[in-house]
N, C-alpha and C positions, 0 to 999 in steps of 0.2 A: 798751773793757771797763772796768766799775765796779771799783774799786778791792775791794766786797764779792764780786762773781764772780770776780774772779782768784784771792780768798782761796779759795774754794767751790771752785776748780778747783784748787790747789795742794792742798786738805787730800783732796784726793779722790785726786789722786796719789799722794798721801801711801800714801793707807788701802787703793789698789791695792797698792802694794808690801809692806803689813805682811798682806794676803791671802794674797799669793804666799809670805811668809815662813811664815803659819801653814800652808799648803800642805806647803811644803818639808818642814818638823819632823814630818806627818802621814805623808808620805814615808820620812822616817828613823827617825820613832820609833812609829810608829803611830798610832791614835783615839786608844787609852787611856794610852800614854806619858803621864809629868807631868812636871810642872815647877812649883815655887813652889805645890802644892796644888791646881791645875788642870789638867783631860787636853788634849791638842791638839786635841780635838775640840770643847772649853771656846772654848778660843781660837779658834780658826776662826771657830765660828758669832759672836761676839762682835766678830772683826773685819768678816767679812760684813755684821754689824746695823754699825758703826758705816761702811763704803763704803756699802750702802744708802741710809742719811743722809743723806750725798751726795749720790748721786743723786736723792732726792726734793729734795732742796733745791736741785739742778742744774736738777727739772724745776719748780718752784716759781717759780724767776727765768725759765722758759724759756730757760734755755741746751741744753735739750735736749727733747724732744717725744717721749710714751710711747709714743703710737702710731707712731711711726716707730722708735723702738727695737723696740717689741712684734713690727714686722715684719718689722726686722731678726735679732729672736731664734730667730722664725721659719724663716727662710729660712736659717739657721744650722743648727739643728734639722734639715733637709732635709738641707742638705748632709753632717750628720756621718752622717745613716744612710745616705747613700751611700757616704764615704770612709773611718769610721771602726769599729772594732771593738765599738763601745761596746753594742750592742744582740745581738751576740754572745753567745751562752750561754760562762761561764766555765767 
């Protein structure tokens, strides 16, 4: 692996973990909770755009392939309206 793609795959980790973090805060504090002048909703979508990034720049080097994620997102999709609540009326 290129010394540039390790980098590519590290800040990608990186920017999964600060997702999960603006997750969390959306969790505890809500959409509209603030902090520092922005709602966590702010943040979220903002770390989402900067993991996207990532990835485009993941599939840019070809360390990863759209269509094969596409189909992976897919068959995911399948699977959660089998096992998961999500499509449940609240």
């Amino acid at each position: 692996m290129k010394n540039s793609e390790r980098e590519i795959m590290l800040i990608a980790q990186e920017e999964c973990a600060e997702v999960t973090q603006a997750i969390s805060k959306v969790f505890r504090f809500g959409f509209a909770g603030e902090y520092n002048g922005r709602t966590n909703k702010e943040r979220l979508e903002e770390e989402i755009g900067d993991l996207m990034c990532m990835l485009r720049m993941m599939a840019e080097r070809n360390l990863i392939d759209w269509e094969v994620v596409d189909l992976a997102a897919s068959i995911k999709k399948i699977k959660l309206q089998k096992w998961s609540t999500i499509n449940d009326n609240d």
